[in-house]
ZALO-367554 format. One record per residue (C-alpha): x, z, y; residue number from 1. Coordinates in pm, whole numbers, always signed. Example, Ala and Ser with C-alpha at 12.3 -4.5 7.8 and 13.67 -1.06 7.14 Angstrom:
2
xx:zz:yy:nr
+1230:+780:-450:1
+1367:+714:-106:2
! end
This chain:
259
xx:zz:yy:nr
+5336:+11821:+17745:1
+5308:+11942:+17358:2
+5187:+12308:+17319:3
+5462:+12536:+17161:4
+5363:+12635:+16826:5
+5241:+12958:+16761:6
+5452:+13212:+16653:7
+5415:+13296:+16238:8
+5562:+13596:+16089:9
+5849:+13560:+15843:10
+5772:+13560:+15482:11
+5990:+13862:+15331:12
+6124:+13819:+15003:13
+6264:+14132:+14824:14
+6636:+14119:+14686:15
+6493:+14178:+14330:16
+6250:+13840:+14356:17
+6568:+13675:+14461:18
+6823:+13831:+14247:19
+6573:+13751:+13934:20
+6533:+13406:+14065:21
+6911:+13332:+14097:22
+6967:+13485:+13744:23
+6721:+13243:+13613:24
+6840:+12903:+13809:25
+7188:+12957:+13725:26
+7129:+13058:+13365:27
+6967:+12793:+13264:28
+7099:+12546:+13519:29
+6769:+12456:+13712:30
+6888:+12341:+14041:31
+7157:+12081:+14068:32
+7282:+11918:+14376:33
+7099:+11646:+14504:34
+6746:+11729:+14281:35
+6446:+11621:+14443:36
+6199:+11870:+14297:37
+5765:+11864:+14229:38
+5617:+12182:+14303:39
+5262:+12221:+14141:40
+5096:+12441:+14382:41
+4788:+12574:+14240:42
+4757:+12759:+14570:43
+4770:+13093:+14338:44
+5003:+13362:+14440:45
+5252:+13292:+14137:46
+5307:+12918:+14295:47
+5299:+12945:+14644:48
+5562:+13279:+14622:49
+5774:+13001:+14495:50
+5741:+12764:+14752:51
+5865:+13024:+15024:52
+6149:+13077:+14720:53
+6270:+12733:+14766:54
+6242:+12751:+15144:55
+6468:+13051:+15152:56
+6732:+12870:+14934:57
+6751:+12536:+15065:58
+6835:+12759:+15418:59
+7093:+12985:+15189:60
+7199:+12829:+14858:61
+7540:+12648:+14861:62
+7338:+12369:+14625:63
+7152:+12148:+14816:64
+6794:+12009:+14701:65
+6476:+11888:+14821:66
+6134:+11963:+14680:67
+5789:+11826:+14750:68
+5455:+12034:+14677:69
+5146:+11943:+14510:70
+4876:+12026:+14465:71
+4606:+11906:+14152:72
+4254:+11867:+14294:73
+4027:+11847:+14009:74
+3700:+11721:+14171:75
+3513:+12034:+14169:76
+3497:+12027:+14514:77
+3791:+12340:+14605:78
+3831:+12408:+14916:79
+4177:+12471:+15022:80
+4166:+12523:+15410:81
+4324:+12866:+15410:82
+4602:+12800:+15178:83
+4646:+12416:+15391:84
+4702:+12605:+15728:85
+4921:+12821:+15550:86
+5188:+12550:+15420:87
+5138:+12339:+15714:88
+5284:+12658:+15925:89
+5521:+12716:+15714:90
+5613:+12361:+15727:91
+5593:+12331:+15298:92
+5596:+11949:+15253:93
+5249:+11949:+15067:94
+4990:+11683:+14963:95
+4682:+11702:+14761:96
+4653:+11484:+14467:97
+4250:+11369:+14395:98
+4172:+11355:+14032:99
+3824:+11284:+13842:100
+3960:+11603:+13573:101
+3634:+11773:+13606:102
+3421:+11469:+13574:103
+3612:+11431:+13269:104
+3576:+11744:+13080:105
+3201:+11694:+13079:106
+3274:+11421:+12805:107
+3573:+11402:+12705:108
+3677:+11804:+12644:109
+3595:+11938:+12267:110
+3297:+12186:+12265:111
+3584:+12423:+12044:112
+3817:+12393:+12302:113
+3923:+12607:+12572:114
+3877:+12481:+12972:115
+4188:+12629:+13011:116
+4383:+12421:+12764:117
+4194:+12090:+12854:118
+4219:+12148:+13238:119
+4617:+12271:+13180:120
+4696:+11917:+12981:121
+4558:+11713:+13204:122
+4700:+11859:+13493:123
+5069:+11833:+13314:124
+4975:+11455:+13319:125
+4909:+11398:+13678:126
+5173:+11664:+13795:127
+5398:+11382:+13568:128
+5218:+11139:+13775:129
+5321:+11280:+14136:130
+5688:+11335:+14004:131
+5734:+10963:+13976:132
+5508:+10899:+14284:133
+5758:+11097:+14470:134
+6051:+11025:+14293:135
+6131:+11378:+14181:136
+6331:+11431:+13857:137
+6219:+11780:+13817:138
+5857:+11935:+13798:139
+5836:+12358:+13934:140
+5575:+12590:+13787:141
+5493:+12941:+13889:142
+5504:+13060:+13565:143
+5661:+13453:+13595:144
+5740:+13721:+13333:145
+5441:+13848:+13257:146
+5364:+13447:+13171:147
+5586:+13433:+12924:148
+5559:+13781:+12710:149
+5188:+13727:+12714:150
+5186:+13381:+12538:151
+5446:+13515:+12273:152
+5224:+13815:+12194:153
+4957:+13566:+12197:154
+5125:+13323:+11975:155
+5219:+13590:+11759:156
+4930:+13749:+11682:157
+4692:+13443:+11648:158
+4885:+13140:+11554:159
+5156:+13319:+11305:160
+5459:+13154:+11528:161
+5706:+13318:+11740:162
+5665:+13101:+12051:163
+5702:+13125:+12450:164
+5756:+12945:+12773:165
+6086:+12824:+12781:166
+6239:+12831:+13168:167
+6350:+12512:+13130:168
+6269:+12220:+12901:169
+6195:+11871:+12856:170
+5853:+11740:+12744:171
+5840:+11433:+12532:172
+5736:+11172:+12802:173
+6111:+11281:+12947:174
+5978:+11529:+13262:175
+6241:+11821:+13292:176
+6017:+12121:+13376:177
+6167:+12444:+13518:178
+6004:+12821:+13561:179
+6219:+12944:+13844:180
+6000:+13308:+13840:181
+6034:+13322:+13428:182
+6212:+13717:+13512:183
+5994:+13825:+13786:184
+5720:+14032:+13699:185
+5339:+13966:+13822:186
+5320:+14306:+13981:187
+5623:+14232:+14242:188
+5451:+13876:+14293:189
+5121:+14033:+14397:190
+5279:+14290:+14611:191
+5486:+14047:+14816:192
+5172:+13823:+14885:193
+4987:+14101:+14983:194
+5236:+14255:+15219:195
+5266:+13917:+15361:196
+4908:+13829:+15373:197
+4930:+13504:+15176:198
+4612:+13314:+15126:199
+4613:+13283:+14807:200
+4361:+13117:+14576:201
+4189:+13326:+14303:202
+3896:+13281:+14037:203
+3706:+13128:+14259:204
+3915:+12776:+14189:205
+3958:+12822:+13817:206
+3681:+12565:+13618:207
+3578:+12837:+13431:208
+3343:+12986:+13719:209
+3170:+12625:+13765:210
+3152:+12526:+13386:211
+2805:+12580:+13196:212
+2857:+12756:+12884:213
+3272:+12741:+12975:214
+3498:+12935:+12654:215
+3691:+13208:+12888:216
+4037:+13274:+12795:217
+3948:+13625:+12640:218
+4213:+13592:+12456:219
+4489:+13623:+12734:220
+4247:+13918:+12903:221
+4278:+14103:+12515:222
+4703:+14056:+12539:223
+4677:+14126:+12897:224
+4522:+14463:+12854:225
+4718:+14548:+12541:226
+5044:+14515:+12726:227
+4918:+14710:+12982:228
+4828:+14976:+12752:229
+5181:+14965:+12567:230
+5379:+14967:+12907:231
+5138:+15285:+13008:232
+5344:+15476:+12750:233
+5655:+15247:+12794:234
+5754:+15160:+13167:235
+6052:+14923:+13090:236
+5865:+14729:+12841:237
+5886:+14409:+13040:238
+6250:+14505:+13122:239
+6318:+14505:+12746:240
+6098:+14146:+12719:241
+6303:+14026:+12964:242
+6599:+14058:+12740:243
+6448:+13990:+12407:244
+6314:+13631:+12519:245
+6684:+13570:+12513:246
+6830:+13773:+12284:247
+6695:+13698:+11896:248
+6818:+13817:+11595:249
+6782:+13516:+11360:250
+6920:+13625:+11048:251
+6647:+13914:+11015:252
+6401:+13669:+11073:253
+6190:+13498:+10777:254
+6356:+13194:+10841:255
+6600:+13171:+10596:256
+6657:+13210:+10195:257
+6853:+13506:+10068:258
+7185:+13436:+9913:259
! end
């Protein structure tokens, strides 16, 4: 006779997560009927709040999908127990993908270069990888609000180009990516996975922490702070990011010649 299962408690989502979500997917047009969609599950709050997203609208969205997690192991020897019991009760189709990524970077990653943007790339590759593996036609990432603002201040004030992360686009080996969080903010994120006591996995998986010598984003922690700083004085800062990502002014740009 099979044991019943034990009983888990329901993930709560608040109406703004799923309002911001919706916004997003029906924008710009994430989620057609029929898609059979990756996941890349870090594990990480951002990621795995998005995996309970998609359970919630496969139950209540008139478009019908399917979407299969996974998750990048780079060979550093992670240990994802906690975050394993908590998609296998919360029945998230999940798999773990073993890769020789941090193996690689020992030879193969440029002493000038970031871990972040060597481990990142090669992580794209193999989440390309899985898609076809599981015959997705869309990859997921968790990448929210804060995300986005960050890596156009970022991109502003180091590399002289106005540049973000689009919600959707398609890379040139044909993957159509999708950011289903790009208008939530980080703060709601962390508050629902701590209300709902999600296991989720923190510095102790990034590279950075088992890397000799490893180049630490600092400058992500610099924009980080600085936004903080300005939304201190400004509290709907990231409400008026929110729009600006979409609303641009190109004609008082330096992008064209005077007449």
């Amino acid at each position: 006779m099979t044991e019943p299962k034990e009983k888990i408690e329901k993930i709560k989502i608040p109406q703004k997560i799923l309002k911001h979500v919706g916004k997003a997917i029906e924008k710009f047009n994430m989620i057609q009927e029929g898609d059979h969609i990756l996941l890349g599950l870090s594990g990480g709050k951002d990621s795995t709040l998005l995996a309970h997203v998609f359970k919630h609208l496969q139950k209540h969205s008139p478009v019908k999908f399917t979407f299969q997690a996974v998750t990048i192991l780079y060979g550093m020897g992670e240990d994802f127990s906690a975050q394993k019991a908590h998609f296998d009760a919360y029945e998230i189709p999940h798999e773990f993908m073993e890769t020789e990524v941090f193996e690689l970077s020992k030879t193969k990653m440029n002493k000038n270069s970031s871990f972040c943007s060597f481990f990142s790339r090669l992580r794209r590759g193999n989440l390309s990888a899985a898609a076809k593996q599981y015959n997705c036609n869309k990859i997921a990432l968790g990448h929210h609000l804060d995300d986005a603002v960050e890596s156009l201040f970022m991109s502003m004030m180091y590399n002289g180009i106005m540049r973000s992360m689009p919600p959707k686009y398609t890379t040139e080996s044909g993957d159509i990516m999708i950011r289903p969080l790009a208008y939530v903010r980080e703060t709601l994120i962390s508050e629902v996975a701590k209300n709902n006591n999600i296991p989720a996995a923190g510095d102790e998986m990034c590279p950075g922490m088992v890397m000799p010598n490893a180049k630490m984003p600092h400058v992500r922690y610099k924009t980080k702070h600085l936004l903080a700083t300005l939304e201190a004085e400004n509290p709907t800062l990231f409400d008026s990011m929110r729009n600006a990502l979409g609303n641009i002014d190109i004609e008082s740009l330096y992008t064209t010649e005077s007449k």
